[in-house]
C-alpha positions in Angstrom: 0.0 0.0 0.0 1.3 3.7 -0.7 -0.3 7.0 -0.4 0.0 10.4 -1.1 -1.7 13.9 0.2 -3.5 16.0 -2.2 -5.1 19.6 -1.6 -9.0 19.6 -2.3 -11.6 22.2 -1.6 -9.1 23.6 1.1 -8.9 20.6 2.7 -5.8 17.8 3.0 -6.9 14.3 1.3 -5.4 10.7 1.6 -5.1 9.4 -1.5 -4.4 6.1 -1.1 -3.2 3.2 -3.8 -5.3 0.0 -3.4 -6.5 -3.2 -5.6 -10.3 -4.3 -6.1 -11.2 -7.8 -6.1 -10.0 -8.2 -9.4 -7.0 -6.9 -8.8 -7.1 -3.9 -10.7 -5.3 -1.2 -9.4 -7.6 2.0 -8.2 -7.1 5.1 -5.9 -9.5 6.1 -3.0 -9.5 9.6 -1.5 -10.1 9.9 1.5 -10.7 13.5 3.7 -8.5 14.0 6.6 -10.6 17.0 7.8 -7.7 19.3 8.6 -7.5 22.1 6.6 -4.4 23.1 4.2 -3.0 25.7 6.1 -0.9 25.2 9.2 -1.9 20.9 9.4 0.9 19.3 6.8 2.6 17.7 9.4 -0.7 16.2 11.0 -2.3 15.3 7.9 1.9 13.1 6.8 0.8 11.6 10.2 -2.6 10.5 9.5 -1.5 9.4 6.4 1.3 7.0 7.9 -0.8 5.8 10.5 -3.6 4.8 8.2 -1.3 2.8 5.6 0.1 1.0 9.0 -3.5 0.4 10.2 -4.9 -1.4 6.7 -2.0 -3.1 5.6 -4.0 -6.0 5.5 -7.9 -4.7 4.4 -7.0 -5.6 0.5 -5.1 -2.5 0.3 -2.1 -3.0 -1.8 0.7 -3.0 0.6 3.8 -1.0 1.2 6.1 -4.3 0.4 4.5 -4.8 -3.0 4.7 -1.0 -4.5 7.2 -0.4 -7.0 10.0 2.2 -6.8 8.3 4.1 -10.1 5.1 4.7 -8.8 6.1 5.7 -5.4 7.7 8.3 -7.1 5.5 9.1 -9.7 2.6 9.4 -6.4 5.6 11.8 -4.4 5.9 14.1 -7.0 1.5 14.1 -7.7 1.8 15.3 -3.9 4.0 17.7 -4.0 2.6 19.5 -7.2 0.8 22.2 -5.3 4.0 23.1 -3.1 6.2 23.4 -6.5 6.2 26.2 -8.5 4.9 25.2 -12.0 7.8 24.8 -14.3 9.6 22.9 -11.1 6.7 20.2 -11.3 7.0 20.2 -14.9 10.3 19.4 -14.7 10.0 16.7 -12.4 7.5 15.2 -14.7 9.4 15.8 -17.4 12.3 13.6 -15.9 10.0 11.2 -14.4 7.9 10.0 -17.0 11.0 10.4 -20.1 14.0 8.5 -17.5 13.2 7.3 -13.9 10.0 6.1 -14.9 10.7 3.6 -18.7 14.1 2.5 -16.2 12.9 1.1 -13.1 9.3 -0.2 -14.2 11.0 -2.3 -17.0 13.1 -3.9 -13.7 9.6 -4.0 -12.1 11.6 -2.7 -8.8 9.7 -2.9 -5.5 10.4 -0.5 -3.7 11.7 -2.3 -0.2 14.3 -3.9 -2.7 16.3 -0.7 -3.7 19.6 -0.5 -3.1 22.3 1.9 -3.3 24.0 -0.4 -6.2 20.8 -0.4 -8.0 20.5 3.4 -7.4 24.4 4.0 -9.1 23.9 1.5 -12.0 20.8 3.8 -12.7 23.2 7.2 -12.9 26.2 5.4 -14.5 23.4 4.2 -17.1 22.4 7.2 -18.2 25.8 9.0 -18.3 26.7 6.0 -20.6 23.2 7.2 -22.6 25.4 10.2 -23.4 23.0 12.4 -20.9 24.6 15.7 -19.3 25.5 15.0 -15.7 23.7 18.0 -14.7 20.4 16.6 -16.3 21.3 12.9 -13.8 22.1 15.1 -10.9 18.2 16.7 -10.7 16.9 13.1 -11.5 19.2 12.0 -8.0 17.6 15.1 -6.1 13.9 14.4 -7.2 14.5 10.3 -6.5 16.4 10.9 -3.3 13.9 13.3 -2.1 11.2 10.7 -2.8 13.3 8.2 -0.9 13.5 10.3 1.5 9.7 11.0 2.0 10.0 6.6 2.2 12.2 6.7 5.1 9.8 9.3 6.8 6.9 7.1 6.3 8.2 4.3 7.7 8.6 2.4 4.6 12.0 2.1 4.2 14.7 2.3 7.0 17.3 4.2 5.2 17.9 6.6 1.9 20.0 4.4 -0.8 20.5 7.6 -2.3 22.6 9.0 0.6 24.7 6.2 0.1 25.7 6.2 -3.6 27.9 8.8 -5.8 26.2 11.3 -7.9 27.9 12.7 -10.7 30.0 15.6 -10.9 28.5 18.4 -11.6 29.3 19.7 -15.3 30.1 23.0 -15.4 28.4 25.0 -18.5 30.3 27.2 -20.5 28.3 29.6 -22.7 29.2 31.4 -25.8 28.7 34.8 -25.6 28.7 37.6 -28.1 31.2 40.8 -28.5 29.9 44.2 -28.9 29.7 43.6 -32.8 27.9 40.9 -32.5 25.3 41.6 -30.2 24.5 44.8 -33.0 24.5 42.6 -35.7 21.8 40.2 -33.8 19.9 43.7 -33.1 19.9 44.2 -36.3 18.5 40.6 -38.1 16.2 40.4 -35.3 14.5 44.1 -36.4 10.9 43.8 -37.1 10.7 39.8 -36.3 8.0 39.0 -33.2 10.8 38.6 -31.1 12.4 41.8 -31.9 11.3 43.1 -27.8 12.4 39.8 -25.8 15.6 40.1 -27.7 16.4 43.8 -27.3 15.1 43.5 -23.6 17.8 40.4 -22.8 20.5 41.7 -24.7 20.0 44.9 -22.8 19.4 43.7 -19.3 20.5 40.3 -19.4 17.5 39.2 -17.7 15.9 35.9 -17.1 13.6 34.8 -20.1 10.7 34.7 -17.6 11.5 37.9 -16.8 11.4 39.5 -19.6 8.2 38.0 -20.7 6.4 39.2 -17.6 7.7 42.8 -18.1 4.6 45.2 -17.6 4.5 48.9 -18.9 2.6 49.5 -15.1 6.5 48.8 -13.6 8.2 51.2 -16.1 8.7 54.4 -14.4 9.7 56.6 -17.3 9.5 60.1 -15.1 12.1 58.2 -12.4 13.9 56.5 -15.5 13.9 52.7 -13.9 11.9 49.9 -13.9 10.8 47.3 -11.7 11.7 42.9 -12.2 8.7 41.0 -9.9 6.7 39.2 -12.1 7.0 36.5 -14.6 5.7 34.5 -17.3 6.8 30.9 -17.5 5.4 27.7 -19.2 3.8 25.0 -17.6 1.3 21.9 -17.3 -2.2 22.8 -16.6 -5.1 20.6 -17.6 -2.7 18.4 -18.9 -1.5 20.7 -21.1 0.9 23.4 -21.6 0.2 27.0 -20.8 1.5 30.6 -20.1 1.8 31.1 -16.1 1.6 34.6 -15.4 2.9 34.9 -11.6 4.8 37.1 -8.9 6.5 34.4 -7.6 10.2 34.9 -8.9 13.5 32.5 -8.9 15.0 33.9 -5.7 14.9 37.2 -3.2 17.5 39.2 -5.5 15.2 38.5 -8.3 13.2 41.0 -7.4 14.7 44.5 -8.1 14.3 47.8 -9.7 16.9 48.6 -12.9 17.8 51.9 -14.5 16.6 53.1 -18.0 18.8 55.4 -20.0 17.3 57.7 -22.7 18.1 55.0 -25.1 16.1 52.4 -24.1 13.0 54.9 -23.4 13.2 55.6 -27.1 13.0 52.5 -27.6 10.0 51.5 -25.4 8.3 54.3 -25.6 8.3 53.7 -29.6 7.1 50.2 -28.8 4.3 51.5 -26.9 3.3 53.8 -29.9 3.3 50.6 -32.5 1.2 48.8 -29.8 -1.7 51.0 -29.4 -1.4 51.3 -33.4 -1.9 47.6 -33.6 -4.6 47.6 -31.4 -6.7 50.6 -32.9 -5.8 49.1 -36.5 -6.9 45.2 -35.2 -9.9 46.5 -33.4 -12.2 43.6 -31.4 -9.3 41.3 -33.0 -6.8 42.5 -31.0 -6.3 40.5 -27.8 -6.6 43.0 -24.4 -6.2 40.4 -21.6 -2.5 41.1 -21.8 -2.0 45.0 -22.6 -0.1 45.7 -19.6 2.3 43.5 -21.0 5.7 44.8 -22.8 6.4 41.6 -25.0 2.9 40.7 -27.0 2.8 40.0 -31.0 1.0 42.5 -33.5 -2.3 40.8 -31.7 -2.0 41.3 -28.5 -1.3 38.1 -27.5 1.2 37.5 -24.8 4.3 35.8 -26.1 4.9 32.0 -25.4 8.3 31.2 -23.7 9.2 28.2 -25.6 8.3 30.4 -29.2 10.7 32.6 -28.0 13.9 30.5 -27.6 13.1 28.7 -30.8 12.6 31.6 -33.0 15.9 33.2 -31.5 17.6 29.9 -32.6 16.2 30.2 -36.1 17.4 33.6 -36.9 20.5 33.1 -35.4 21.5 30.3 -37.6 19.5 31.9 -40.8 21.9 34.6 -40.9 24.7 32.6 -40.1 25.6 34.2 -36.6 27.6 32.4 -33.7 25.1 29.7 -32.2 24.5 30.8 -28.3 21.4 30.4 -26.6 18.7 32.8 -25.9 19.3 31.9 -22.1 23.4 32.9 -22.6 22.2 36.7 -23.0 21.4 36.9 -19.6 24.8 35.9 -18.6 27.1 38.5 -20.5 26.6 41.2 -18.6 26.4 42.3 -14.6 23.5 44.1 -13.9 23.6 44.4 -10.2 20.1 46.9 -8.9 19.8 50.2 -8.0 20.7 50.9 -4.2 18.5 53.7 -2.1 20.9 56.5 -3.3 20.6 55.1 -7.2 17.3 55.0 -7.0 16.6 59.0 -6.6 18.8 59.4 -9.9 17.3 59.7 -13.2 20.5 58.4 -14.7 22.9 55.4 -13.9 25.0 53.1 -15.8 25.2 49.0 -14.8 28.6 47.7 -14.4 29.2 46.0 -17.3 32.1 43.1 -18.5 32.1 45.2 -21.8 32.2 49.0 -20.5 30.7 51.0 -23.4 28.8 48.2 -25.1 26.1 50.8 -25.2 27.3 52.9 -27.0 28.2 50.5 -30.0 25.3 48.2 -30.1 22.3 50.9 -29.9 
């Protein structure tokens, strides 16, 4: 028997893996009572103590479940404590690797070992995979492990006991002054004209500039603000945009300088917009028109169209190949402090000092 806690109606619920009397397998949900906030602890309690109380009612039992889908049922419980690309990943991962692997072994999970566990990683390095990719598979498989060990059903983490690979360190190619005006320059007039301007400027996160609103640009103080962002993720069982304030980390959140440049330029952008949507009338899309980085529609950029297309016109016009991501990481754009902040003027530090002034 295994089980997992899912959030319903504002309430915790067991659901909990069992067979009917043909076998089959089925889930029942059953309420806890205890309400989401302020009761995970209890309801990981109940949930334990219940699997322990009907190991023998025809539920399946703890010694029969198989390692992939006491994972596959960890990461269904923690979806609503992930942020949305995190789950994706994890089900990403899950259902293309650690899934196919270990239920082609049919694996039960009380007969995991730490060998079994390394075979797994040194299989997937031999698949040509980057170690960096195996490393996120090890945390998501030894957190699930972990949550094993917590329930009682298992007595220790193999995963603490085996040798993840070394992280692989990632070194970008990054473009020169030149270079960065010559992608300015192909990328003119395509969809993805703002998102690319925007990263090569600011060297922000892709997410980041997607979520970009014109209600955080503060043209009279000449800065702008980072604390929202648009990501892609599962919902419904299918992929959407996420609009949401919840960023990466603490420092992602932070207020940037404009110079005179770059409110030419987005105050131009602004102008085509409002043409677009005067010209498109009732066609034109206004859910999103606080948002910077929309098509001639008015329909909010999707982050995976963005990447791709940057690819394409990258290698159509026969420029270095970097990724769209690699923008973010040629420059140092640390945020304005207090005093910076009262100035209508001030210039990042930069790896390239005067970049500026040759690109735009």
């Amino acid at each position: 028997m295994t089980g997992s806690l899912q959030e319903k109606n504002g309430m915790f619920q067991m659901v909990i893996n069992m067979k009917d009397s043909a076998g089959k397998r089925k889930q029942k949900w059953i309420s806890t009572g205890l309400t989401i906030k302020g009761n995970k602890r209890k309801a990981e309690q109940m949930l334990v103590v219940f699997i322990a109380e009907h190991k023998d009612s025809g539920y399946i039992e703890p010694s029969k479940v198989l390692l992939c889908d006491f994972i596959r049922d960890w990461v269904e419980m923690r979806r609503t404590e992930l942020q949305a690309t995190t789950y994706m990943n994890y089900s990403h991962l899950l259902k293309k690797h650690v899934y196919p692997y270990f239920q082609a072994m049919g694996l039960q999970l009380k007969n995991v070992t730490p060998d079994i566990i390394q075979r797994y990683y040194n299989a997937k390095i031999g698949e040509g995979l980057n170690p960096n990719t195996v490393i996120k598979q090890h945390a998501v498989i030894r957190s699930a492990l972990k949550y094993a060990v917590r329930s009682k059903m298992l007595k220790e983490n193999p995963c603490d006991l085996v040798d993840k690979p070394k992280r692989k360190k990632y070194v970008g190619e990054f473009y020169n002054a030149e270079e960065i005006k010559e992608l300015l320059a192909v990328s003119k007039g395509t969809t993805v004209e703002v998102p690319i301007f925007i990263a090569s400027y600011f060297g922000l996160r892709r997410s980041e500039v997607l979520g970009l609103r014109w209600s955080v640009i503060d043209t009279s103080n000449a800065h702008l603000k980072v604390c929202h962002k648009v990501v892609r993720a599962i919902e419904g069982g299918r992929l959407v945009n996420i609009a949401t304030d919840d960023l990466k980390t603490e420092s992602s959140y932070r207020i940037l300088p404009l110079d005179g440049r770059l409110m030419e330029f987005l105050t131009e952008l602004k102008r085509r917009q409002e043409a677009n949507r005067e010209l498109c009338g009732n066609a034109y899309n206004t859910k999103y028109l606080d948002y910077v980085c929309v098509n001639d529609m008015g329909e909010l950029l999707n982050p995976d169209y963005v990447s791709d297309s940057f690819g394409k016109i990258i290698k159509r016009n026969g420029l270095k190949h970097i990724r769209y991501h690699d923008l973010r990481h040629q420059y140092v754009n640390p945020p304005l402090n207090e005093n910076q902040q009262k100035s209508t003027f001030f210039y990042f530090s930069l790896h390239k000092a005067g970049w500026r002034d040759n690109i735009v």
